[in-house]
C-alpha positions as CSV (number, residue, x, y, z in Angstrom):
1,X,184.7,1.8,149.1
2,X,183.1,5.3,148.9
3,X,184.6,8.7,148.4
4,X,183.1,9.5,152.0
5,X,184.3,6.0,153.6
6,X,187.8,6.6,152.4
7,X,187.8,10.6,153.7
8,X,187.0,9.3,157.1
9,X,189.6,6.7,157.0
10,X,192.4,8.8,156.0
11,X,191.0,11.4,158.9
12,X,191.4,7.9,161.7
13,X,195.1,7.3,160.2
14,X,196.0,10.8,160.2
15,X,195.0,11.7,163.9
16,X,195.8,8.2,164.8
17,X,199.8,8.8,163.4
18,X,199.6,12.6,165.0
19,X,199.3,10.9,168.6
20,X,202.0,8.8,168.1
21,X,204.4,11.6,166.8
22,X,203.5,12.9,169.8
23,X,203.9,9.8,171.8
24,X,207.6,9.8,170.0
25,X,208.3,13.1,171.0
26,X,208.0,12.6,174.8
27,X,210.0,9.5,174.5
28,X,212.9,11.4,172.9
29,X,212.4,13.9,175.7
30,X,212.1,11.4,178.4
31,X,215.4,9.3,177.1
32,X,217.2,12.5,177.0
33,X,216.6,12.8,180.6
34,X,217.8,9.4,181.4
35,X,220.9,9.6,178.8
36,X,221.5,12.9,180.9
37,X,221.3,11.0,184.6
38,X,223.7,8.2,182.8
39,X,226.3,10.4,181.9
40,X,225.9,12.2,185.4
41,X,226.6,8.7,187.0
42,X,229.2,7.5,185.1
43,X,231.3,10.6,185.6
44,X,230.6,10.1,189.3
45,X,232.1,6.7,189.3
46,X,234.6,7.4,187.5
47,X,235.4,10.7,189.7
48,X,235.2,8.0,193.0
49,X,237.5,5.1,190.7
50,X,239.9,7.6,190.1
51,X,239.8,8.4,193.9
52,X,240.1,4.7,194.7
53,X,236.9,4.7,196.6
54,X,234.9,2.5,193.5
55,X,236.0,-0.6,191.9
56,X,236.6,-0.6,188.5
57,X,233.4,-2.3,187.6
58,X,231.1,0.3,189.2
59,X,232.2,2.1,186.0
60,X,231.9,-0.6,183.8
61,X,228.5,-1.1,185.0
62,X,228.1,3.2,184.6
63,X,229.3,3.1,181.4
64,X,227.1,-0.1,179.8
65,X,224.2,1.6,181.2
66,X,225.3,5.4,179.6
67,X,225.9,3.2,176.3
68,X,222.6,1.9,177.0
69,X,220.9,4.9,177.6
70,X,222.7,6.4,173.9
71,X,221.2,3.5,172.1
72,X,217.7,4.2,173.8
73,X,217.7,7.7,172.6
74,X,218.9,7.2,168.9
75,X,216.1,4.5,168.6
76,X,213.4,6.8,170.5
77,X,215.0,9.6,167.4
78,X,214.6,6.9,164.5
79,X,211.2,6.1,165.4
80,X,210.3,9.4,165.7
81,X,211.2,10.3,162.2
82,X,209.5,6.8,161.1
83,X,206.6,8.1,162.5
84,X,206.6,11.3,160.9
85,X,207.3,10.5,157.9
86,X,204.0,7.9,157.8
87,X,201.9,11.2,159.4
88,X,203.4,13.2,155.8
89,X,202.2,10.2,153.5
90,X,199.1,10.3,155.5
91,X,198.5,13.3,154.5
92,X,199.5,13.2,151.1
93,X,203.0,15.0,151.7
C-alpha cells in the first residue's frame, strides 16, 4: 500500500468515527430526555399509589421502565467514550 493510499484511508476512518461521535452524542442527549420523562412518570405513579388511586404495579411497571431508561443512558455514555477514543487513535492521539 502507498503512502497516498494509506493518507486517504486514515482521512475515511477519521471522518467516518467523527460522525459516529456525533451520532453518540445525540443518543446521550436523546436518552437523557427519556431517562428525564421516566423519572417524571414514575414519581407520578407513585404520587397517585400513595393517593390510592394506582395499583401498586403501575409503579413497578414506572420504575422497571426508569431502571430501564438509566441503563439506556449509561450504555448511550460507554459507547460514546468507545467511540472517542477510536476517533483519538484515528488520529494518532
Amino acid at each position: 500500500m502507498d503512502h497516498s493510499q494509506l493518507k486517504k484511508e486514515i482521512a475515511l476512518d477519521v471522518g467516518k468515527t467523527h460522525l459516529n461521535l456525533i451520532a453518540s452524542l445525540k443518543r446521550i442527549e436523546l436518552t437523557g430526555e427519556q431517562e428525564k420523562s421516566a423519572q417524571e412518570s414514575y414519581d407520578a405513579t407513585e404520587g397517585r399509589y400513595r393517593a390510592g388511586v394506582a395499583p401498586i404495579t403501575e409503579v413497578i411497571d414506572a420504575e422497571v421502565a426508569l431502571s430501564n431508561s438509566k441503563v439506556n443512558r449509561a450504555e448511550a455514555i460507554y459507547n460514546y467514550l468507545v467511540v472517542k477514543a477510536t476517533l483519538n487513535k484515528a488520529m494518532g492521539k
